[in-house]
C-alpha positions as CSV (number, residue, x, y, z in Angstrom):
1,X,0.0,0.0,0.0
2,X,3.1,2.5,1.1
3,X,4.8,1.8,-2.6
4,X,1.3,2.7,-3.8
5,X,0.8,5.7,-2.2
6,X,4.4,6.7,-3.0
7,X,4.0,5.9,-7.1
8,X,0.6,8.3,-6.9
9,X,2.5,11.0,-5.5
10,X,5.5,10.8,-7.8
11,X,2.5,10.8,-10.3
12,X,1.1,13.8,-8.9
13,X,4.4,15.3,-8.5
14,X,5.5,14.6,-12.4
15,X,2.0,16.5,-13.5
16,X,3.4,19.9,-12.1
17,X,6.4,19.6,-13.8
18,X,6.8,21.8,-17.1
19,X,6.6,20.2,-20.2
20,X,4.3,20.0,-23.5
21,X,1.1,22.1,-23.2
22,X,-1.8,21.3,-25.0
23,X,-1.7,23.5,-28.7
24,X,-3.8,26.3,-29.9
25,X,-4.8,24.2,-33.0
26,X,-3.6,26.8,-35.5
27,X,-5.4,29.6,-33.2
28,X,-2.3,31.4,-33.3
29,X,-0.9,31.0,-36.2
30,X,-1.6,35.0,-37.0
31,X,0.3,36.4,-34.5
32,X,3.8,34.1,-35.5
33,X,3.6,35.4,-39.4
34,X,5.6,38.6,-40.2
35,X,4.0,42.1,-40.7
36,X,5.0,42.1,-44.5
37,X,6.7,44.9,-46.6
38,X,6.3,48.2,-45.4
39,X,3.8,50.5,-47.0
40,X,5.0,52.4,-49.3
41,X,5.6,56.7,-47.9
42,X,2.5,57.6,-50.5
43,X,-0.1,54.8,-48.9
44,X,0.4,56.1,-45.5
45,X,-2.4,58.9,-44.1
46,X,-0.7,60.2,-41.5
47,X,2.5,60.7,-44.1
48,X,3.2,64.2,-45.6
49,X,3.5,62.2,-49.1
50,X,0.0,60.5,-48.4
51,X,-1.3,63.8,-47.7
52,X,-0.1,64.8,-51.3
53,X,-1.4,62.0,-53.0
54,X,-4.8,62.2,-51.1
55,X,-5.1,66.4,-51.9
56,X,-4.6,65.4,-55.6
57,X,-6.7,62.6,-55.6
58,X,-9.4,65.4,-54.3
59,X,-8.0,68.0,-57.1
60,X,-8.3,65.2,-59.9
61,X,-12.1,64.4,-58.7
62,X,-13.2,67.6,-58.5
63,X,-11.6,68.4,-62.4
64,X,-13.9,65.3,-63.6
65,X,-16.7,66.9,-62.1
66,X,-16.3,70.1,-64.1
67,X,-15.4,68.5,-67.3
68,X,-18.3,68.8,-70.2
69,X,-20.1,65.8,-70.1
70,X,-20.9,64.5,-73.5
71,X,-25.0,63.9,-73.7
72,X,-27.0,62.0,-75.3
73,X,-27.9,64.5,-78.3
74,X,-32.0,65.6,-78.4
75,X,-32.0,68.9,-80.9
76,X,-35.2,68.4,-82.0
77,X,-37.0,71.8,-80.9
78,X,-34.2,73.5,-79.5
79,X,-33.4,77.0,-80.3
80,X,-31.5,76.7,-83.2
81,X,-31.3,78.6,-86.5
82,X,-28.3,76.9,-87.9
83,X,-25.5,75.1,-87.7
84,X,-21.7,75.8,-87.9
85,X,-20.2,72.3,-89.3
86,X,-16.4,71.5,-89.7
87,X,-13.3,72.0,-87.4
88,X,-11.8,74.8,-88.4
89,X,-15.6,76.9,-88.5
90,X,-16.5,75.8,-85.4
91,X,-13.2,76.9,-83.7
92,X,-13.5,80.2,-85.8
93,X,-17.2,80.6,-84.7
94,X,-16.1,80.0,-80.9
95,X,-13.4,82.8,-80.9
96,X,-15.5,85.1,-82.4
97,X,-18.0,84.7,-79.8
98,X,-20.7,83.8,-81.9
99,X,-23.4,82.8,-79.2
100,X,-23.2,79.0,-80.0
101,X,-26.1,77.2,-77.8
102,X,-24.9,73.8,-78.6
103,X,-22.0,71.7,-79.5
104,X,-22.2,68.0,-80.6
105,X,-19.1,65.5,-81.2
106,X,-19.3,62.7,-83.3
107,X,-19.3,59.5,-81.3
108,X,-15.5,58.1,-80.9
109,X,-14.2,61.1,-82.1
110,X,-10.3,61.4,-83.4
111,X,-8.8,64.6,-80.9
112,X,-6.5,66.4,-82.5
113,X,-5.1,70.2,-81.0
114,X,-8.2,72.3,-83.0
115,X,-11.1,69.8,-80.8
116,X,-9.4,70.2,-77.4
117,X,-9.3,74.1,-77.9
118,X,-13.1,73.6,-79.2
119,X,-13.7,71.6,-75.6
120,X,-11.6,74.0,-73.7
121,X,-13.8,76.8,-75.0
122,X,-16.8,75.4,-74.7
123,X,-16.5,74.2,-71.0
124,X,-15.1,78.1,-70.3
125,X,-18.3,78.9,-71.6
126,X,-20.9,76.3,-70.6
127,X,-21.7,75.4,-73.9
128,X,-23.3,71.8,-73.4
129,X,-21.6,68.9,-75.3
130,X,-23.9,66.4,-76.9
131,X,-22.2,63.3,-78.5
132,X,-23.9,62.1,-81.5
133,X,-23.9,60.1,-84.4
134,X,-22.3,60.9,-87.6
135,X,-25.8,60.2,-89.6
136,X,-27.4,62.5,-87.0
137,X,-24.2,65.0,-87.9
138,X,-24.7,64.2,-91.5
139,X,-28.6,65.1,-91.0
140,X,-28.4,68.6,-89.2
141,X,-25.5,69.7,-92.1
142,X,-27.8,68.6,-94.9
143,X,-24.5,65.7,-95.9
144,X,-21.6,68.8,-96.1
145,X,-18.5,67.4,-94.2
146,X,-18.2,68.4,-90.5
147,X,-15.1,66.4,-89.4
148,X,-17.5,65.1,-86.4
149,X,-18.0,68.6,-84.8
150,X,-21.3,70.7,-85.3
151,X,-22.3,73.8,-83.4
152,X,-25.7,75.1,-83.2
153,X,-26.1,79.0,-83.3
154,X,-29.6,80.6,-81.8
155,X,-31.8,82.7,-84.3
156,X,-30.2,86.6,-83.9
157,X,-33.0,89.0,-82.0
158,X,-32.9,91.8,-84.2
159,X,-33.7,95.7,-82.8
160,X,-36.3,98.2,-84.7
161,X,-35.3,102.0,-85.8
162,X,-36.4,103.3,-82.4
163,X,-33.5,101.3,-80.7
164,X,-31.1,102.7,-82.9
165,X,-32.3,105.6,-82.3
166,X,-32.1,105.3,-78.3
167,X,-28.6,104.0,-78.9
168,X,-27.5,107.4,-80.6
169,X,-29.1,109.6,-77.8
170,X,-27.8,107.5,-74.7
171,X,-23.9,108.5,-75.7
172,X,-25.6,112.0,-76.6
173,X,-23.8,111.6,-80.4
174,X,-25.8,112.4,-83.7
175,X,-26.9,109.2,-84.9
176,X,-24.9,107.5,-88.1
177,X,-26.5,104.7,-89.1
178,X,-25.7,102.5,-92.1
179,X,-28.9,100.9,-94.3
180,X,-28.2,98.2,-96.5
181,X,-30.7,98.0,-100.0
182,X,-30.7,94.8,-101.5
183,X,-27.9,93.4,-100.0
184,X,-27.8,89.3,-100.1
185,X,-24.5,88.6,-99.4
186,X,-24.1,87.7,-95.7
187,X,-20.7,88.6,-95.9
188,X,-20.9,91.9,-96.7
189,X,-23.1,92.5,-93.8
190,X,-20.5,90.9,-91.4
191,X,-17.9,93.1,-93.5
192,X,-20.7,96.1,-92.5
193,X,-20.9,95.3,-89.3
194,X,-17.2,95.1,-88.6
195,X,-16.6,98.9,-90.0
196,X,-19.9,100.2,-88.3
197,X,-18.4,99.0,-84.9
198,X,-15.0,100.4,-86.2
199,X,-16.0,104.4,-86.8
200,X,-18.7,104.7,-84.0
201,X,-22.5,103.8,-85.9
202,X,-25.2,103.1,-84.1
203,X,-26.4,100.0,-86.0
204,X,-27.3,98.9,-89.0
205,X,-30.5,98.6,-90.9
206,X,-31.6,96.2,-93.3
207,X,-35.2,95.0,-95.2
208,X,-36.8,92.0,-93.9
209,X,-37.1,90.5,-97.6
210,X,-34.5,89.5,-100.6
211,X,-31.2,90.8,-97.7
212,X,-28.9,89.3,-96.3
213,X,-29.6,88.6,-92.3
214,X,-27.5,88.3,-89.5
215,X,-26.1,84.4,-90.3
216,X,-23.3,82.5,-88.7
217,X,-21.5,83.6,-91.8
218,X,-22.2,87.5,-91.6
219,X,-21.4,86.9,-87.6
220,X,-17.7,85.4,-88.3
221,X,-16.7,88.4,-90.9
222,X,-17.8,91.0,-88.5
223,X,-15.2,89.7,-86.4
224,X,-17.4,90.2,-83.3
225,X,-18.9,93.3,-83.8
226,X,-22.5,91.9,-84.5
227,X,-22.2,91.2,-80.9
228,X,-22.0,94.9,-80.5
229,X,-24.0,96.6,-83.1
230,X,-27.4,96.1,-83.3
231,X,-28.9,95.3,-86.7
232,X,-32.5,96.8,-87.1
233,X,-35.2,94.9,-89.5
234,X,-38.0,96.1,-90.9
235,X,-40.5,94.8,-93.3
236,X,-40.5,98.3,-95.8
237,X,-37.2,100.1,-96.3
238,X,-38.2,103.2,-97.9
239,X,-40.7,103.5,-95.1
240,X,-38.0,103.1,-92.5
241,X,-36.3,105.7,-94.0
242,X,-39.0,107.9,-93.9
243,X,-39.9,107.3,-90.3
244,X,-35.8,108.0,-89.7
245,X,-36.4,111.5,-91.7
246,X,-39.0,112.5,-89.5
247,X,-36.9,112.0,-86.4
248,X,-34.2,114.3,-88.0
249,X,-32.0,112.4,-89.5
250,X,-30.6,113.7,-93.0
251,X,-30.3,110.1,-95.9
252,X,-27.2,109.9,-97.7
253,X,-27.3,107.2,-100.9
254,X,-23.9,105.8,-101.9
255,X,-23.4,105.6,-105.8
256,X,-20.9,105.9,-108.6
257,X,-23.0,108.9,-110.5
258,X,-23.5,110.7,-107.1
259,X,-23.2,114.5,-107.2
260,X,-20.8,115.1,-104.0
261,X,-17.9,113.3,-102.8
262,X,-17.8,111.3,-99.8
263,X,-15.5,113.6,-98.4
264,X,-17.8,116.3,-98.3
265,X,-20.8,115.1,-97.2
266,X,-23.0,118.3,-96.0
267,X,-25.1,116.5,-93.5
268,X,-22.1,114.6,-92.0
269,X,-21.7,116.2,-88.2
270,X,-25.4,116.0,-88.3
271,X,-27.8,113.2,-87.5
272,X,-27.4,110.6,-91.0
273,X,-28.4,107.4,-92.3
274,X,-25.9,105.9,-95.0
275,X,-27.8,103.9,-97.8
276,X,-25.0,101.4,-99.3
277,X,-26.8,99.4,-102.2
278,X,-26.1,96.1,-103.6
279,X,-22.9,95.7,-105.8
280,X,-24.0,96.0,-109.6
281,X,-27.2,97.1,-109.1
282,X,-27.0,100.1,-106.6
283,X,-29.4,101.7,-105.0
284,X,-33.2,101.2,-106.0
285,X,-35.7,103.7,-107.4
286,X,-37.4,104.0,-104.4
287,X,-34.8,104.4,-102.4
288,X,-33.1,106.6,-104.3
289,X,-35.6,108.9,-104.3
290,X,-35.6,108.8,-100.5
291,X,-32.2,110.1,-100.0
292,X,-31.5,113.7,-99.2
293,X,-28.0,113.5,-101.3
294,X,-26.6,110.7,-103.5
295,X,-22.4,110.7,-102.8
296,X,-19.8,108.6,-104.4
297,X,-16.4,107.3,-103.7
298,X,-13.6,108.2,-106.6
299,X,-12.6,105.0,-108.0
300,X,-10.1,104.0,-111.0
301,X,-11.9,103.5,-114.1
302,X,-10.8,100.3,-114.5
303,X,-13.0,99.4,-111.4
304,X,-16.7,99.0,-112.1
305,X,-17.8,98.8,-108.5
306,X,-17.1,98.5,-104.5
307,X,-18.6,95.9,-102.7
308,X,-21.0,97.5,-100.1
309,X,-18.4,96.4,-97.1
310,X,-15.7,98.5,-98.9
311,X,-17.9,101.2,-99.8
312,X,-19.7,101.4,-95.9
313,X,-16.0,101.5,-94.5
314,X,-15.2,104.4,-96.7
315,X,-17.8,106.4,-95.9
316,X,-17.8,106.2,-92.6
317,X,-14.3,106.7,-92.1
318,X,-15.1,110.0,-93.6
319,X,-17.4,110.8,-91.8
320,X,-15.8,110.0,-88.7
321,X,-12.9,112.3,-89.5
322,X,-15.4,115.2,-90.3
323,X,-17.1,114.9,-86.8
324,X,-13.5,114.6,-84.9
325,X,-12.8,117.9,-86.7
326,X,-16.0,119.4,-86.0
């Protein structure tokens, strides 16, 4: 019994001993792998060079906001009167101001330096980017070639004789306005425009019927000044000139048999309406026998004829001139 009791305590005794322990069963397996490769300077928040990346992360995001967004094109009803097709226009139109409403890109379209100046512009100016189709590009230029980029341009809100008028009294000058008689050319209205804004008119006034109108075309040889000076329509010429008469204003007809030179217009320090006809032609009966005074430019003899931009610039310069010295 004593070597019993003496084998159960050695037993006991060997349990207190250290030894094996029972194992975690893969428990704690975490905590004896390594940490890994240290992060990188740029992947750490609390690093100045994380702060960096994180700042232009924020910068990057808030550019993408701000870019145009190319939509879904839907021009059906909008405001336009025409379009502006081709590369090279549509940059033209955009730094000329022309008040473009719309631009639409063809779908996949090849970038080159002219479209990211066209995209530059437009997003300075909130012009909306549609992305279209080229048959839906092919079907708002009527089939002309447009290089994937078409810009819409609103219908122009023309002014009556009155707001010319206004115009002339607000800077407390004599009004100089410049009427155009049959002028069809949209060019030469631009080419008008430009030399009315140049010499100080007040605006511009043409017939509703067989003119030329204020067109994307007109708007890019004016160089910017149709943004400037207003263009008055009315339905009867002869009548507006009347009505312009009556409020005091002396009519001056430009043409190559006219009895007084440009340079010595009478009426020119006092309130005047220029009448530039069309090139060939000239003025009309009517109109002609509107006028006050018919004046002409000296030409060479060779020369048949001034186109009505050349001729408007002339005159006005001279005019101009006579009111500085005045």
């Amino acid at each position: 019994m004593a070597g019993n009791s003496q084998r159960r305590g050695a037993t006991r005794k060997a349990s207190t001993k250290k030894g094996a322990t029972k194992g975690t069963g893969g428990n704690g397996r975490q905590a004896l792998e390594g940490r890994g490769a240290t992060p990188k300077a740029e992947d750490r928040s609390w690093h100045p060079a994380g702060k960096r990346k994180a700042a232009a992360e924020r910068l990057d995001a808030a550019r993408e906001r701000n870019r145009p967004r190319a939509r879904k094109s839907n021009y059906a009803g909008d405001k336009v009167s025409e379009y502006v097709a081709g590369r090279n226009s549509v940059l033209e139109a955009l730094r000329a101001n022309m008040p473009v409403t719309k631009l639409f890109i063809a779908v996949r379209l090849d970038h080159d330096d002219r479209t990211k100046e066209i995209l530059e512009i437009a997003a300075l100016r909130s012009i909306p980017v549609f992305e279209t189709s080229k048959n839906e590009l092919d079907h708002m230029t009527d089939g002309s070639v447009h290089q994937g980029m078409v810009v819409g341009v609103p219908p122009y809100e023309y002014s009556d004789v009155d707001d010319l008028l206004d115009r002339a009294a607000a800077a407390d000058e004599p009004a100089l306005i410049v009427a155009l008689d049959s002028v069809t050319d949209p060019r030469n209205l631009g080419a008008v425009l430009r030399s009315a804004g140049a010499f100080g008119a007040h605006g511009v006034l043409v017939p509703e019927r067989r003119a030329a109108g204020v067109t994307a075309s007109a708007w890019k040889v004016s160089a910017g000044a149709a943004a400037h000076v207003p263009v008055a329509r009315e339905t009867n010429l002869v009548r507006a000139l009347g009505e312009l008469k009556k409020a005091g204003c002396f009519v001056v007809g430009l043409d190559g048999g006219g009895d007084t030179n440009v340079a010595e217009i009478p009426f020119a320090t006092d309130p005047v309406v220029i009448v530039v006809g069309s090139e060939g032609k000239g003025l009309s009966r009517l109109v002609r026998e509107t006028c006050d005074a018919i004046a002409s430019i000296p030409i060479a003899a060779a020369v048949e004829s001034l186109n009505a931009g050349v001729a408007a610039g002339i005159t006005l310069y001279e005019i101009a001139k006579a009111r500085s010295e005045s």
